[in-house]
N, C-alpha and C positions, 0 to 999 in steps of 0.2 A: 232403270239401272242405278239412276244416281240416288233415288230412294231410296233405292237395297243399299249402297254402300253406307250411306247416312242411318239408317238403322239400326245397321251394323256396328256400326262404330260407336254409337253412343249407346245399343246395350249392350255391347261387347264392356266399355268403359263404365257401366254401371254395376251391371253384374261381376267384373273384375273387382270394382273397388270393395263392392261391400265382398265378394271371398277371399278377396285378401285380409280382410277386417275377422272375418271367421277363420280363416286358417290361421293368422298371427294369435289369436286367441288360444288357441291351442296349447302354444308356446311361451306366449308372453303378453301379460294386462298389466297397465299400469298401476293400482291395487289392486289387492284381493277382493275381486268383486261380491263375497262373501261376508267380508271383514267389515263391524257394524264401528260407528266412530260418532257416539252422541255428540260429541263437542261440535261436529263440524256438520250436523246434519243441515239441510233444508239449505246448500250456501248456492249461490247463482254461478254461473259458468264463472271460471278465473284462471290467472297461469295456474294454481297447483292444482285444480279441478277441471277440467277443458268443459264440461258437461255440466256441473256440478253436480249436487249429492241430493241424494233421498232423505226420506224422513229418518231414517235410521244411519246414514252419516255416510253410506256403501257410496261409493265414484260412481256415477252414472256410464261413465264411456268405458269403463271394466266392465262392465254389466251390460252394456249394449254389444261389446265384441264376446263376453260370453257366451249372452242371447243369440246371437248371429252364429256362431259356431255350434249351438245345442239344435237352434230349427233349422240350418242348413244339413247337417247330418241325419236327422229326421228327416226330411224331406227327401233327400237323397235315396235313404235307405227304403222309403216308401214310394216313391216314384219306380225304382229298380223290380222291386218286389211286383207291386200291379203291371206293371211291364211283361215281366217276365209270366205272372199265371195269368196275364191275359194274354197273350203271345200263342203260348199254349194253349188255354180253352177256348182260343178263339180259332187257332191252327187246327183243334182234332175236330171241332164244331164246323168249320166251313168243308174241312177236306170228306169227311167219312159222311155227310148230310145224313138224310136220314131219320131216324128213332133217336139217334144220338144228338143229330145239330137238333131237332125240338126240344129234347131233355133238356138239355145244356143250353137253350134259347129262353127255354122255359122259366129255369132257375135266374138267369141275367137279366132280363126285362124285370123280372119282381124285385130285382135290388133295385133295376134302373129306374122305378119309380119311385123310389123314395128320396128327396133330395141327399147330394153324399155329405154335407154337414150333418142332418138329423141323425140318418144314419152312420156315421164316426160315432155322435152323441149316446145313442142308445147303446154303443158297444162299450162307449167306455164306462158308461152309467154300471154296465154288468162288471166290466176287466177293473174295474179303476184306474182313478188315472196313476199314468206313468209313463214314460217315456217308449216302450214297446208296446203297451196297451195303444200311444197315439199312431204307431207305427201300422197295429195289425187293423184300429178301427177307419186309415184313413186307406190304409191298402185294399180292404174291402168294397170302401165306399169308393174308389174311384177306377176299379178292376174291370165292371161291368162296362167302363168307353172305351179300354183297350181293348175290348171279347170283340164290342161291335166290329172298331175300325181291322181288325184284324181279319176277324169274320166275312166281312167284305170283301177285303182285299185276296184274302185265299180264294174265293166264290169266284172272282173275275179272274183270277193268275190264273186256276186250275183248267180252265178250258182253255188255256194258248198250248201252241202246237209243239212248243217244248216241252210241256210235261205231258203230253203223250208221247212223244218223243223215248220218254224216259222211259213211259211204262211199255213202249214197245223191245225198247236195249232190254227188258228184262226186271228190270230194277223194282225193287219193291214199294209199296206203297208210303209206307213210314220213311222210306229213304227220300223217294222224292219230295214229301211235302219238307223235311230237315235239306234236303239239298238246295230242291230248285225253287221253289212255294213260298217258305219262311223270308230267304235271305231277300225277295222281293216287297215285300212287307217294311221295310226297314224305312224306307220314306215317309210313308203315313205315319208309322210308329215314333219315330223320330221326332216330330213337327209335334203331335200329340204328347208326348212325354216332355217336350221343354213348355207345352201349354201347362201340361200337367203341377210342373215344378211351381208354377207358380199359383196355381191352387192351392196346393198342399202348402205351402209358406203361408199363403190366407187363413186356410184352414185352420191350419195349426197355431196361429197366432190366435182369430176366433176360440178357440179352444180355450186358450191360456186365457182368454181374458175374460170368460164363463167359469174358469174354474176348475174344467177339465182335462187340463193339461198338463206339463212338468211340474209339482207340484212345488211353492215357495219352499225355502228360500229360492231355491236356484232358477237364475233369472231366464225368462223370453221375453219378447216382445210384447206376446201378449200380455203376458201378467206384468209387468211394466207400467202399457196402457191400462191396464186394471189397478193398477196399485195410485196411476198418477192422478185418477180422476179426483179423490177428496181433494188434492192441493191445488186443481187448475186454474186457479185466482191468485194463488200464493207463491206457485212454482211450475211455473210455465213448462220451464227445460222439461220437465219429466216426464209428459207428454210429447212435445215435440221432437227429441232423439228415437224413439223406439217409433210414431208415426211415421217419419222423416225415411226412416231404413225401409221398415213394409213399402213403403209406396214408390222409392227408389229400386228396390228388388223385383216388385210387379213390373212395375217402367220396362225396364232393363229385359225379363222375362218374354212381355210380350214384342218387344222390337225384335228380339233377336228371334224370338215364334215365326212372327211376320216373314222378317230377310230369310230364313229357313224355309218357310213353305213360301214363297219366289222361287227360292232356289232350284226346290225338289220337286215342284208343282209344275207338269208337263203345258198343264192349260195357261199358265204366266207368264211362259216364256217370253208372248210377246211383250 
């Protein structure tokens, strides 16, 4: 227990800081993290720089609360999305079995074999890149974990003696799996979806700093790390802030995974 609570607290306090860092970005950056400033390019961290500056003169910690607010909306929106049509094809695939759970089993093990960066990679090779393209190539790639865990979970809920129960009141089939089937699901789900979040951060960082991702100017973390490698002899910082946040956000991600599934996890209890 006192584990859970120390988990907790320091990804709760991790993950808190850097979405404050992205939601304040939203709102307000100390430059334009946009705005090129030859005169002051390449300068080391300082009072008027806290970060300092790129090759091109841009504030580096403009640019990292940018970065943060552009791949935490991506991720979001792509976490949500595989969520939700794995929720579903994993829902009609466990409940109706059959011709249909093989179809639909069929189709999900042949993505699940492909790792889901390659395949992100090859969708956006086709979409290009761009900020929806990263959304629908990671939502694909990481749809096929939700089918399974969900697929399971409906498989074991469907034979307890309350959703016969259901089907004896009467009630129709599509209703009980939305009624009683789904809302049980929501533990696995859960525990898996904030695993998820910090994949898609990974990922989508990876992306950026291959090339296929938000394309420059506008900043990530990955293309950051991409952009920092010529000077990392010369200008350290530029590396280190956009490192620094990815592996602060992972940190943060899997502690609070961890205390999550303690929480939800009937076998943990003890």
């Amino acid at each position: 227990m006192k584990r859970m609570q120390v988990n907790t607290l320091i990804g709760g306090l991790l993950i808190g800081a850097v979405g404050l860092l992205a939601l304040t970005a939203v709102f307000w950056t100390p430059y334009d993290p946009l705005a090129l400033n030859l005169r002051a390019r390449l300068q080391a961290p300082s009072a008027a720089y806290w970060l300092g500056t790129d090759e091109f003169g841009r504030d580096v910690l403009s640019r990292i609360m940018q970065g943060a607010a552009t791949s935490w909306l991506l991720s979001i929106v792509t976490v949500a999305v595989a969520v939700a049509a794995g929720a579903l094809i994993g829902g009609v695939a466990g409940f109706l079995r059959g011709p249909t759970d093989r179809a639909l089993m069929m189709v999900n093990d042949a993505l699940l074999a492909f790792p889901g960066i390659l395949l992100a990679m090859g969708i956006l090779v086709i979409v290009g890149p761009n900020k929806w393209g990263i959304v629908l190539a990671l939502s694909l790639a990481y749809t096929p974990s939700v089918v399974r865990v969900v697929r399971g979970s409906v498989l074991s809920i469907r034979e307890k003696e309350h959703i016969e129960a259901s089907r004896i009141m009467g009630n129709s089939e599509w209703y009980t799996m939305w009624r009683h089937i789904l809302p049980n699901c929501v533990a696995p789900v859960a525990v898996l979806a904030t695993s998820m979040f910090g994949w898609v951060i990974l990922s989508e960082s990876a992306l950026s700093f291959l090339g296929l991702g938000v394309p420059p100017p506008a900043p990530t973390w990955g293309n950051m790390l991409a952009g920092a490698r010529t000077y990392m002899n010369t200008a350290v910082w530029l590396g280190i802030a956009p490192g620094l946040c990815i592996a602060m956000t992972l940190l943060g991600v899997n502690l609070l995974g961890d205390s999550l599934r303690d929480r939800l996890d009937p076998r943990m209890a003890r």
